[in-house]
PQR file with spaces between the fields and no chain letter, atoms N, CA, C, O and H, PARSE charges and radii, in Angstrom:
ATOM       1  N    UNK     1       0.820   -1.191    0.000 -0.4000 1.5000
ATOM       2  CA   UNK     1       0.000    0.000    0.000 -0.0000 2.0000
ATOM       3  C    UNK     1       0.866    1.258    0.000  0.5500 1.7000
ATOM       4  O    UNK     1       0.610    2.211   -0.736 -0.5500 1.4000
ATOM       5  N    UNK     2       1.851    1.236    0.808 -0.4000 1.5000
ATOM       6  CA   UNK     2       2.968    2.252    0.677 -0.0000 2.0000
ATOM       7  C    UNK     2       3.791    2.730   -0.691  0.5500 1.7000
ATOM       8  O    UNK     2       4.215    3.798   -1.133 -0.5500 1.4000
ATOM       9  H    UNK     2       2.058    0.462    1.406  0.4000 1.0000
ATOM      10  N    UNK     3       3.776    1.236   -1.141 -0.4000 1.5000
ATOM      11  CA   UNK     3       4.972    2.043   -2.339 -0.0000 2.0000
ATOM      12  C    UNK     3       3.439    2.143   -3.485  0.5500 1.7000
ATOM      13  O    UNK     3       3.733    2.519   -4.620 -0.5500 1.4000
ATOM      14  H    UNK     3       3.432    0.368   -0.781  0.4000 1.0000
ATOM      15  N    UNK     4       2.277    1.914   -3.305 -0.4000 1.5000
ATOM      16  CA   UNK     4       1.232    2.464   -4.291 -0.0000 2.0000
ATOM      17  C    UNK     4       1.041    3.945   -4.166  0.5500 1.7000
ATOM      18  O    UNK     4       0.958    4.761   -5.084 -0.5500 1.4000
ATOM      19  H    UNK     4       2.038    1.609   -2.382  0.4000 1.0000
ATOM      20  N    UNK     5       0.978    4.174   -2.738 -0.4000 1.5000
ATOM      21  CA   UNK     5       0.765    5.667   -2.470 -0.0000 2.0000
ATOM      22  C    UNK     5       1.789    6.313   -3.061  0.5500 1.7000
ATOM      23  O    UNK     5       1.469    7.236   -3.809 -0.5500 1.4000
ATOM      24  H    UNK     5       1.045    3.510   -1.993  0.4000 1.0000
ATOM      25  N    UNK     6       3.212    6.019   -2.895 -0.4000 1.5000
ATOM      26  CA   UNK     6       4.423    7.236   -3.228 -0.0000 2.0000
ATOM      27  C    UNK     6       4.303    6.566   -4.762  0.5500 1.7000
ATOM      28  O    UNK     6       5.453    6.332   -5.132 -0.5500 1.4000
ATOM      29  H    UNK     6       3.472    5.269   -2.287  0.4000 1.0000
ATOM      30  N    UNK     7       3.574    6.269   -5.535 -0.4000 1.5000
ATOM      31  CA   UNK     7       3.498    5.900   -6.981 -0.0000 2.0000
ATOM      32  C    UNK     7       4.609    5.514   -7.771  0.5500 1.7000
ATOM      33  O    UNK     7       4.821    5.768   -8.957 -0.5500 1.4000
ATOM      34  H    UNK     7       2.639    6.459   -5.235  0.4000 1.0000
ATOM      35  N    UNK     8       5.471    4.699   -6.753 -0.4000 1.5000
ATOM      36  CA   UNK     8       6.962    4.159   -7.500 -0.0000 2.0000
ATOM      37  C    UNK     8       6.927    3.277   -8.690  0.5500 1.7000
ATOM      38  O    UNK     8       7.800    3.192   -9.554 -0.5500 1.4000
ATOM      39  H    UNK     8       5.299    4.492   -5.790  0.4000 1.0000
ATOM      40  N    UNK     9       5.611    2.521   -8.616 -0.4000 1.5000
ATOM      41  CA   UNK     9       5.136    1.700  -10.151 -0.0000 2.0000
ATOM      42  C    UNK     9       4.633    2.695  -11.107  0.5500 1.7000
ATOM      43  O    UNK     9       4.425    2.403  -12.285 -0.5500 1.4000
ATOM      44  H    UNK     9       4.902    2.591   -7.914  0.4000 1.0000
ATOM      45  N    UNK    10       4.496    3.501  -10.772 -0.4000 1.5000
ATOM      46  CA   UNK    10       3.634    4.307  -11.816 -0.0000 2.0000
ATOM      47  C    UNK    10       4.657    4.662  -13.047  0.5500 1.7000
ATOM      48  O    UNK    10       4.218    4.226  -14.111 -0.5500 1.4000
ATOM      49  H    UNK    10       4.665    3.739   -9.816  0.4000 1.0000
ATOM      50  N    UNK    11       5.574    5.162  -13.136 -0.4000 1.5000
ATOM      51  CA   UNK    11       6.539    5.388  -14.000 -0.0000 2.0000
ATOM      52  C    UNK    11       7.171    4.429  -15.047  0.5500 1.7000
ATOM      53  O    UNK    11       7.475    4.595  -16.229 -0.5500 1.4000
ATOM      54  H    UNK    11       5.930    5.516  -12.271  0.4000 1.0000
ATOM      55  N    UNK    12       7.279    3.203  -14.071 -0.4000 1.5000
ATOM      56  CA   UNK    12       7.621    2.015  -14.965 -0.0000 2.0000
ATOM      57  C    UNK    12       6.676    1.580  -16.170  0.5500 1.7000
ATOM      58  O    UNK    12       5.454    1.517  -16.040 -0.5500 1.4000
ATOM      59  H    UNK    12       7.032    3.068  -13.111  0.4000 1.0000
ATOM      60  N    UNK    13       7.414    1.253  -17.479 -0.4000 1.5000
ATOM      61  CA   UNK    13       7.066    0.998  -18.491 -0.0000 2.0000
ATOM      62  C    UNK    13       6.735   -0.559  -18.745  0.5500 1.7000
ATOM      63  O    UNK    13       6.124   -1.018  -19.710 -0.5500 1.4000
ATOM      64  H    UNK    13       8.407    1.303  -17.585  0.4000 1.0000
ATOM      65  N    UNK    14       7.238   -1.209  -17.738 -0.4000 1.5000
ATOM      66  CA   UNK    14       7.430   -2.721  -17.768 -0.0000 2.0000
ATOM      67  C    UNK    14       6.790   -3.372  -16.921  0.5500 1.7000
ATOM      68  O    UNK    14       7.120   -4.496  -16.541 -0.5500 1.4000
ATOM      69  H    UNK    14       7.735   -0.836  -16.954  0.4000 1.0000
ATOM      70  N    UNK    15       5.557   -2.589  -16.427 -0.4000 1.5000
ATOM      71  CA   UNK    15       5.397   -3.555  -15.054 -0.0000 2.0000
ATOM      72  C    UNK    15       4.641   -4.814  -15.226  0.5500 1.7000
ATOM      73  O    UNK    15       3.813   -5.159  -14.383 -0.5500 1.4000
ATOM      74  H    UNK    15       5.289   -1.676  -16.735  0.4000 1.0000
ATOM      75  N    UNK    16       4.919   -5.596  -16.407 -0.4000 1.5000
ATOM      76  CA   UNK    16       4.298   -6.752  -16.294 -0.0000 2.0000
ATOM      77  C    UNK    16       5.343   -7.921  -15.566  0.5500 1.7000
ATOM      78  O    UNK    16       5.058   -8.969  -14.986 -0.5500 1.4000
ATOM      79  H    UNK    16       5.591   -5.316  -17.092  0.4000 1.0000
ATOM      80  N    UNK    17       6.814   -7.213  -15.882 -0.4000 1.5000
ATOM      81  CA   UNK    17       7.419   -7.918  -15.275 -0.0000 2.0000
ATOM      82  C    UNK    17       7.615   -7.899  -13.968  0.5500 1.7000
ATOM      83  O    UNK    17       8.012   -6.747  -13.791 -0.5500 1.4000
ATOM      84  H    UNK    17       7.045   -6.362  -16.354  0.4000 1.0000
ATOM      85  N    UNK    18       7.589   -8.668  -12.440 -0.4000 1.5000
ATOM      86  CA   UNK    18       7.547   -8.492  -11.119 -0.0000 2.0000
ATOM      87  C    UNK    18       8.835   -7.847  -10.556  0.5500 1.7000
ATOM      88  O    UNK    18       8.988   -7.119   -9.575 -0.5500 1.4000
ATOM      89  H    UNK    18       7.266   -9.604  -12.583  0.4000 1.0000
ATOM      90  N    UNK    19       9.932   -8.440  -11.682 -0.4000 1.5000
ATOM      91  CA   UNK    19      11.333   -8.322  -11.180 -0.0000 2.0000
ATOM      92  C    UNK    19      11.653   -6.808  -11.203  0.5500 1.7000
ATOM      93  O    UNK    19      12.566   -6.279  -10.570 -0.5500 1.4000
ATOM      94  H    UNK    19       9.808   -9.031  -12.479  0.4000 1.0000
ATOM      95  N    UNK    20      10.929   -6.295  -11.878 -0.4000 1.5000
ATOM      96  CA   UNK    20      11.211   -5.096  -12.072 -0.0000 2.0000
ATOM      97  C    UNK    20      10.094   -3.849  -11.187  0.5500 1.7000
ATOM      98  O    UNK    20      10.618   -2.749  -11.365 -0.5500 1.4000
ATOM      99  H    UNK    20      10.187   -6.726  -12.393  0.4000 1.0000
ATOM     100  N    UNK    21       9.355   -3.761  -10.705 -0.4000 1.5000
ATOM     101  CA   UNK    21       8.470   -3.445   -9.787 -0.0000 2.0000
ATOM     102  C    UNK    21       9.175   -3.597   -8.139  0.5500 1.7000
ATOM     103  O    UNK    21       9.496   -4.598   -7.498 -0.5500 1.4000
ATOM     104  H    UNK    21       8.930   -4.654  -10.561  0.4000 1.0000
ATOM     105  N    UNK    22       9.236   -2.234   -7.838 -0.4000 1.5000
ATOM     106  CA   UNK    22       9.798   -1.927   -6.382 -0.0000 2.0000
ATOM     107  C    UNK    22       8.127   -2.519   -5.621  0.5500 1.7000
ATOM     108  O    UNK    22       7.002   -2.243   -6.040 -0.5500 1.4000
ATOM     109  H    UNK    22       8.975   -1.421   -8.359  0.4000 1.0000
ATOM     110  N    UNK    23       8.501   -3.398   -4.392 -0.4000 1.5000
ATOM     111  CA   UNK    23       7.638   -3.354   -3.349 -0.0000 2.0000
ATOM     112  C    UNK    23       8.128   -3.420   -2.113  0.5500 1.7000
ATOM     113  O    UNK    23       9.291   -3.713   -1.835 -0.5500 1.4000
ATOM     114  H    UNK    23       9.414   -3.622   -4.051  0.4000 1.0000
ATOM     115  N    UNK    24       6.865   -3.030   -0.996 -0.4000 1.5000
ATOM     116  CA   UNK    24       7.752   -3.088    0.332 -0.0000 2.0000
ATOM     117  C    UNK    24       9.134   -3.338    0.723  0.5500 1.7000
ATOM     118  O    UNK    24       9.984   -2.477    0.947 -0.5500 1.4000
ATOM     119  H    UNK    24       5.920   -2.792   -1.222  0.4000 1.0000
ATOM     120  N    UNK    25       9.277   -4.648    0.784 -0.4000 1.5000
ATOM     121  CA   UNK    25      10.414   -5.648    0.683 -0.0000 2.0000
ATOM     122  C    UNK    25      11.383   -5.155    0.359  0.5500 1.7000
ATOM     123  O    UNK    25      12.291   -5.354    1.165 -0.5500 1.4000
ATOM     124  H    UNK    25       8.586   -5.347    0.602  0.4000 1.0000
ATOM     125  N    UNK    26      11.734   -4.379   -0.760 -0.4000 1.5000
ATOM     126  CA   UNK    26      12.892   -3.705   -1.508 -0.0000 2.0000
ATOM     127  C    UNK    26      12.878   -2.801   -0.746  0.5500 1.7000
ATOM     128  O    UNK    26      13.931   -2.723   -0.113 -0.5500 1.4000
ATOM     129  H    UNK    26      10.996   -4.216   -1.415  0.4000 1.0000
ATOM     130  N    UNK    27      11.929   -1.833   -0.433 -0.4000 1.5000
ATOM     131  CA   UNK    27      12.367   -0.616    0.199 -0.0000 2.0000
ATOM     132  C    UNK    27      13.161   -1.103    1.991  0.5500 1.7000
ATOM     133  O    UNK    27      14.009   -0.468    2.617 -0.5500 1.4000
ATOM     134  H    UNK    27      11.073   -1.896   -0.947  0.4000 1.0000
ATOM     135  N    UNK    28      12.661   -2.059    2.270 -0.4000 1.5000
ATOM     136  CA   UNK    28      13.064   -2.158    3.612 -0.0000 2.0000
ATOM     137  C    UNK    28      14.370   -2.903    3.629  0.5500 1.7000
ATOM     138  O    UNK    28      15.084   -2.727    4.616 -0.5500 1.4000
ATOM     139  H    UNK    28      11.971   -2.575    1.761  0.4000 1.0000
ATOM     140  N    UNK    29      14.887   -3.908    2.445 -0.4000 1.5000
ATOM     141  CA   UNK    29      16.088   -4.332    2.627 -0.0000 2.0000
ATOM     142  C    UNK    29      16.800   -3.016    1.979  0.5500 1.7000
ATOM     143  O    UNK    29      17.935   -2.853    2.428 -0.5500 1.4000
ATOM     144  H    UNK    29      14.307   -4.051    1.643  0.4000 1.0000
ATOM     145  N    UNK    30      16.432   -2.138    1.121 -0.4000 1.5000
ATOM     146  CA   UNK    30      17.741   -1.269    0.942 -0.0000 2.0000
ATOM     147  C    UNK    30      17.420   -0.428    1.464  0.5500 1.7000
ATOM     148  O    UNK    30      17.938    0.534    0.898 -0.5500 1.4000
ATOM     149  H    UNK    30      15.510   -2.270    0.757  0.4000 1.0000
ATOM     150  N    UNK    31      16.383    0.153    2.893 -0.4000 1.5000
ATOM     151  CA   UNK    31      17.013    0.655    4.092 -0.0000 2.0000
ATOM     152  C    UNK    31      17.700   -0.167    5.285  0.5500 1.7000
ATOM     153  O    UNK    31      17.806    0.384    6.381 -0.5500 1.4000
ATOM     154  H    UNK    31      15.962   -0.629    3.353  0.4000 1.0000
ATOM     155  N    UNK    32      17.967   -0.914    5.178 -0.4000 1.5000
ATOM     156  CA   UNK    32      18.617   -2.195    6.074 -0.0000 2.0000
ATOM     157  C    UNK    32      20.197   -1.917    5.277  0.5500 1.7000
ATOM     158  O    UNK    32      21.097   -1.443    5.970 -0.5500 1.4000
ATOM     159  H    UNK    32      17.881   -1.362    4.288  0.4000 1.0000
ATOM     160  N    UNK    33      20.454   -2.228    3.855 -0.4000 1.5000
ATOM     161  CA   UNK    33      21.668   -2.139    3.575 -0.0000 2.0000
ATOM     162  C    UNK    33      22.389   -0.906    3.641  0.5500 1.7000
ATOM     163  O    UNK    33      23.616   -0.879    3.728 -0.5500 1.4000
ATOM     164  H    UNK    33      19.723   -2.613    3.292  0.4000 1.0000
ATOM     165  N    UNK    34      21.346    0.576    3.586 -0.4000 1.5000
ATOM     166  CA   UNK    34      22.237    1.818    3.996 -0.0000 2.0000
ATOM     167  C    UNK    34      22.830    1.937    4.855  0.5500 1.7000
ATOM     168  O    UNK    34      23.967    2.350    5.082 -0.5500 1.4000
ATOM     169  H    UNK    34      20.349    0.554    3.516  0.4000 1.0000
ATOM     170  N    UNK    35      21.368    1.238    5.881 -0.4000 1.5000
ATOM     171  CA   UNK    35      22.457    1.270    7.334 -0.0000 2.0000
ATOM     172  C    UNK    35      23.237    0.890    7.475  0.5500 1.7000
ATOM     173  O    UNK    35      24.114    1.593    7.977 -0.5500 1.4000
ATOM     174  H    UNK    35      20.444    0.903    5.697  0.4000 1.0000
ATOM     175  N    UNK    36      23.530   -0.490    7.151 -0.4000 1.5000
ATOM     176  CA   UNK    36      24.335   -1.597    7.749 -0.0000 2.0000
ATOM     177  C    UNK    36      25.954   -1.136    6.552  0.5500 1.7000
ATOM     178  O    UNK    36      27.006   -1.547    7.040 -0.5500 1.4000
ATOM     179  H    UNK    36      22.817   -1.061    6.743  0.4000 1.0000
ATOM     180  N    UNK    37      26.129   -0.291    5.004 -0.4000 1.5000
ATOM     181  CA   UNK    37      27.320    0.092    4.819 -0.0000 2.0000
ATOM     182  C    UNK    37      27.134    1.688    5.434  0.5500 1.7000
ATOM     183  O    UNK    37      27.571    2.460    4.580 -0.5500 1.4000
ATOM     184  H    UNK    37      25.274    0.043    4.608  0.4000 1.0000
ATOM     185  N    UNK    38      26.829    2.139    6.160 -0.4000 1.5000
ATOM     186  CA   UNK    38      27.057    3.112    7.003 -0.0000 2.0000
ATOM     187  C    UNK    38      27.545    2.973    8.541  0.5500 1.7000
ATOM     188  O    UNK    38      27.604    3.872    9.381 -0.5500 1.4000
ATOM     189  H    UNK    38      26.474    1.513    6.854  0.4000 1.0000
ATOM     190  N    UNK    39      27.909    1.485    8.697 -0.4000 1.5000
ATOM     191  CA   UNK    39      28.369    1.308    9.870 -0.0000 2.0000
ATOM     192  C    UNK    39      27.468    0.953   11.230  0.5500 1.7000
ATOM     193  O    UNK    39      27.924    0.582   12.312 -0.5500 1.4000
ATOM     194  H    UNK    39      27.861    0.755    8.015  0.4000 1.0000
ATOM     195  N    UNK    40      25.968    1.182   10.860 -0.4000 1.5000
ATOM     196  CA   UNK    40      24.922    0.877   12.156 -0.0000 2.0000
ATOM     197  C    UNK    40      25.292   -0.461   12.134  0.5500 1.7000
ATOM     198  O    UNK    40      25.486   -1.145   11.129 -0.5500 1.4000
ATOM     199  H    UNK    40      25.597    1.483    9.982  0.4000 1.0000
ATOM     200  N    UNK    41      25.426   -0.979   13.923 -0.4000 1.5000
ATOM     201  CA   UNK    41      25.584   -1.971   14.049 -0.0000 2.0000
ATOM     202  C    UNK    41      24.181   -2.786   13.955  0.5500 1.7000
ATOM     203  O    UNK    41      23.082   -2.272   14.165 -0.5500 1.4000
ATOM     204  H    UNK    41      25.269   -0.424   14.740  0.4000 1.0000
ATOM     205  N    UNK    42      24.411   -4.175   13.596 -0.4000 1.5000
ATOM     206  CA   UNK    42      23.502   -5.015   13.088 -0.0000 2.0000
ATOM     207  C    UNK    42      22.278   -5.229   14.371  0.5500 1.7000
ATOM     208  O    UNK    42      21.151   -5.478   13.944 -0.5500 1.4000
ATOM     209  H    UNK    42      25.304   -4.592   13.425  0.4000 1.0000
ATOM     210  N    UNK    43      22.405   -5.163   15.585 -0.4000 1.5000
ATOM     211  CA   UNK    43      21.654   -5.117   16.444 -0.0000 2.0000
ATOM     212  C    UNK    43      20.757   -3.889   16.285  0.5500 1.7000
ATOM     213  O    UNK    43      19.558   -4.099   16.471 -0.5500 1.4000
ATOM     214  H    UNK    43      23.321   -4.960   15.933  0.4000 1.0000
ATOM     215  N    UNK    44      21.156   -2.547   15.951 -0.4000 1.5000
ATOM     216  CA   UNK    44      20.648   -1.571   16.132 -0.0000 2.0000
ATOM     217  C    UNK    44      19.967   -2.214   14.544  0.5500 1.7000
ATOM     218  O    UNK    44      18.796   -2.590   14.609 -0.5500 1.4000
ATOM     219  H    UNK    44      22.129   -2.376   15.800  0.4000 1.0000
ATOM     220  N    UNK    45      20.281   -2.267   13.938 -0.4000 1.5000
ATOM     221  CA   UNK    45      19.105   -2.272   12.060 -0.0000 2.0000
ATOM     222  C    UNK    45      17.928   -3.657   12.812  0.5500 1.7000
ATOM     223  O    UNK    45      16.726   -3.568   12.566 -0.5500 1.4000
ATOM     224  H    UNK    45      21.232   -1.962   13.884  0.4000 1.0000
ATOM     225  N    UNK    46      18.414   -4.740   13.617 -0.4000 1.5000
ATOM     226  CA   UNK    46      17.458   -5.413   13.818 -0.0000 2.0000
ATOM     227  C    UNK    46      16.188   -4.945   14.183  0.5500 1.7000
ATOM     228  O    UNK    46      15.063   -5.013   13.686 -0.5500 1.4000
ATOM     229  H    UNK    46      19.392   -4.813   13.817  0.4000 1.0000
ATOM     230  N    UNK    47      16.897   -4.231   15.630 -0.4000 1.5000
ATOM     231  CA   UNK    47      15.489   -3.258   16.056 -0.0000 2.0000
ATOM     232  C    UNK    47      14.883   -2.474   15.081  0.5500 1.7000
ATOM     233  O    UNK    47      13.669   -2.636   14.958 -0.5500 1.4000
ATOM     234  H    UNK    47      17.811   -4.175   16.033  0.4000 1.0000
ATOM     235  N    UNK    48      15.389   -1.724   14.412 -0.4000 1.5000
ATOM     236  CA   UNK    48      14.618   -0.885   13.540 -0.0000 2.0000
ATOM     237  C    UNK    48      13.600   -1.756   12.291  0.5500 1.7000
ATOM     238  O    UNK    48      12.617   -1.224   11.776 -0.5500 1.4000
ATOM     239  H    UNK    48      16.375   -1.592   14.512  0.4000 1.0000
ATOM     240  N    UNK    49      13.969   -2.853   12.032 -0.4000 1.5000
ATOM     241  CA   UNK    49      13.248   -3.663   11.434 -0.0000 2.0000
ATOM     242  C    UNK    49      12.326   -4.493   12.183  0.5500 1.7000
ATOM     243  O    UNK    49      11.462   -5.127   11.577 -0.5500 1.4000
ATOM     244  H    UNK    49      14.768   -3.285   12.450  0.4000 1.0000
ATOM     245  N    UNK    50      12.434   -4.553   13.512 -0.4000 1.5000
ATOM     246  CA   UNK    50      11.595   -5.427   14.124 -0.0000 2.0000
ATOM     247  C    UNK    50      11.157   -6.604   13.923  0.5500 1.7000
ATOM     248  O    UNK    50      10.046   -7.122   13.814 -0.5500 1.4000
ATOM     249  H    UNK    50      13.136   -4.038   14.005  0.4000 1.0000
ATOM     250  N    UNK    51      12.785   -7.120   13.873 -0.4000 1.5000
ATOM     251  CA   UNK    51      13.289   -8.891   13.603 -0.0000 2.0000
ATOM     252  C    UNK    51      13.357   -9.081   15.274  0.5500 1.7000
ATOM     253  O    UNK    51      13.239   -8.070   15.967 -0.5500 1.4000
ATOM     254  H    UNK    51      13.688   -6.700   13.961  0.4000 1.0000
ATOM     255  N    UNK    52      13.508  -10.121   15.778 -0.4000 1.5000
ATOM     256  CA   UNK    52      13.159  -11.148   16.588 -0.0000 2.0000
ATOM     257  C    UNK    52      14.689  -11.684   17.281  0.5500 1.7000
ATOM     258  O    UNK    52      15.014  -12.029   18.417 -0.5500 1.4000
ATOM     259  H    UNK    52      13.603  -10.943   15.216  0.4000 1.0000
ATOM     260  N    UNK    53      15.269  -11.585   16.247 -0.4000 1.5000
ATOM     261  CA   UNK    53      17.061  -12.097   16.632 -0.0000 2.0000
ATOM     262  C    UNK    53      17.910  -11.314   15.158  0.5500 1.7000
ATOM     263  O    UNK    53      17.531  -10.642   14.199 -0.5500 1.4000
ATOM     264  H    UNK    53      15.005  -11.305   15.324  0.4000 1.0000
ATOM     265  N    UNK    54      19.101  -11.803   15.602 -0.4000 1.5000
ATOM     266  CA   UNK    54      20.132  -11.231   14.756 -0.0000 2.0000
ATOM     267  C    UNK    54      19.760  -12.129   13.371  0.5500 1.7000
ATOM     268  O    UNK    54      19.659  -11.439   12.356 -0.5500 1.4000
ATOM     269  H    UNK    54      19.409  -12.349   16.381  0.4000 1.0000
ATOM     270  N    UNK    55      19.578  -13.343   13.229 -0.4000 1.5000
ATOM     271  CA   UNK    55      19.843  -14.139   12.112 -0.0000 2.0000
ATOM     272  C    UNK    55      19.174  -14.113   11.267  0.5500 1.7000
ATOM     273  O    UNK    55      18.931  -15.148   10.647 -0.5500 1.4000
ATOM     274  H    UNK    55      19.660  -13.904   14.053  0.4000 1.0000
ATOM     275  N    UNK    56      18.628  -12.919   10.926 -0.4000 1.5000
ATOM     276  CA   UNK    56      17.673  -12.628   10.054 -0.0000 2.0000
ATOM     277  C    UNK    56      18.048  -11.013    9.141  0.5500 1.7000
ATOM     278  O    UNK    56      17.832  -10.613    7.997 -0.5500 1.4000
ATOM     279  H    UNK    56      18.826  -12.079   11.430  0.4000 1.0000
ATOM     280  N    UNK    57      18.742  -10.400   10.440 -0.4000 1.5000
ATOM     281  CA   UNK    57      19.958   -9.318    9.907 -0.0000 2.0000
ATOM     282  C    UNK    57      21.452   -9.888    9.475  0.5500 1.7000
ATOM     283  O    UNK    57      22.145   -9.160    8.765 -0.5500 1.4000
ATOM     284  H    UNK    57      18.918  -10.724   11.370  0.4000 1.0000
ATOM     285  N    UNK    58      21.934  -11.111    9.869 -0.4000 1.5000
ATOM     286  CA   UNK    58      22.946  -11.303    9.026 -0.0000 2.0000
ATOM     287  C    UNK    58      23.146  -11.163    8.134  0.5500 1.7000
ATOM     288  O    UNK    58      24.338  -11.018    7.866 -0.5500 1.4000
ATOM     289  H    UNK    58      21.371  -11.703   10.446  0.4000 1.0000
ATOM     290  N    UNK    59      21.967  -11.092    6.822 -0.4000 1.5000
ATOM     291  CA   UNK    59      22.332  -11.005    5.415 -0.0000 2.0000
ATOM     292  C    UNK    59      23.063   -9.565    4.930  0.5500 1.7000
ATOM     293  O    UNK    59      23.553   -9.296    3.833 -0.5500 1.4000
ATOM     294  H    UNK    59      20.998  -11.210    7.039  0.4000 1.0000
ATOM     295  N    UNK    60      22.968   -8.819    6.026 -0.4000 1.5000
ATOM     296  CA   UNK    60      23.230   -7.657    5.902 -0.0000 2.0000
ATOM     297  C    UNK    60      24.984   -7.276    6.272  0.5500 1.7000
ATOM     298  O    UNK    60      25.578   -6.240    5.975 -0.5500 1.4000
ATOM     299  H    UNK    60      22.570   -9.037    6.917  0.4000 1.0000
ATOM     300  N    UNK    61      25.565   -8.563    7.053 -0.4000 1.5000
ATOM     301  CA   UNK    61      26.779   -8.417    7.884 -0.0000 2.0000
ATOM     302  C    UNK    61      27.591   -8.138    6.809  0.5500 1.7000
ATOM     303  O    UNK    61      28.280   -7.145    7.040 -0.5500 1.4000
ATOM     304  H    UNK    61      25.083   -9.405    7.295  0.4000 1.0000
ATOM     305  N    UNK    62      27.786   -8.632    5.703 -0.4000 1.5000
ATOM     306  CA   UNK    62      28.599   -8.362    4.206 -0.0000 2.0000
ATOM     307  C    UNK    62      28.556   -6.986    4.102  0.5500 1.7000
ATOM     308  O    UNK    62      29.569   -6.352    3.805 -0.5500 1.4000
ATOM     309  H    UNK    62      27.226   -9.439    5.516  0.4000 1.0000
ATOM     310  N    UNK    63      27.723   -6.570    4.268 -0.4000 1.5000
ATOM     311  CA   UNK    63      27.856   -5.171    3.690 -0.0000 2.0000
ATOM     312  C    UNK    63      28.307   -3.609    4.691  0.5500 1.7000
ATOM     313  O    UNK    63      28.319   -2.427    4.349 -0.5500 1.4000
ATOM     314  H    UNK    63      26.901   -7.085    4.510  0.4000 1.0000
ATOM     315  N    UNK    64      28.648   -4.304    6.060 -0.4000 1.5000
ATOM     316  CA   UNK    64      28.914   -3.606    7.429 -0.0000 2.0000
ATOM     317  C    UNK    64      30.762   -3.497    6.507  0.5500 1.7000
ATOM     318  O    UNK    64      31.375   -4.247    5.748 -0.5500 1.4000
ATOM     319  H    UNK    64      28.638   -5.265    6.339  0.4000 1.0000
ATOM     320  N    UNK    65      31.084   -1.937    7.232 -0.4000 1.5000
ATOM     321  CA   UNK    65      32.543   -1.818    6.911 -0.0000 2.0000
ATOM     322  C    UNK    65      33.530   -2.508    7.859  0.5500 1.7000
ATOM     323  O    UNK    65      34.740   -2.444    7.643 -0.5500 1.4000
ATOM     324  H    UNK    65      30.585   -1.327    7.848  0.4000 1.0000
């Protein structure tokens, strides 16, 4: 419902394809990966995502400096 409101599909020429269509999901792992190559430690992006444990932010540890 979010990325309908800020009309991020709307522009796309292709949206039959899925791969190409931003949803939730995308927006929240690449605010997870800003943080995490900006140095927020992985505990702190957990909370902000409101994961449960770390092992669900690991995917993100690659990209910590």
């Amino acid at each position: 419902r979010v990325v309908e409101q800020l009309g991020f599909n709307r522009a796309m020429h292709r949206l039959d394809n899925p791969r190409e269509k931003i949803n939730f999901h995308a927006l929240r792992h690449t605010f997870a990966s800003w943080l995490a190559m900006q140095g927020i430690p992985l505990f702190e992006i957990m909370v902000l995502l409101g994961h449960s444990s770390l092992k669900m932010v690991q995917r993100y540890a690659a990209l910590s400096p």
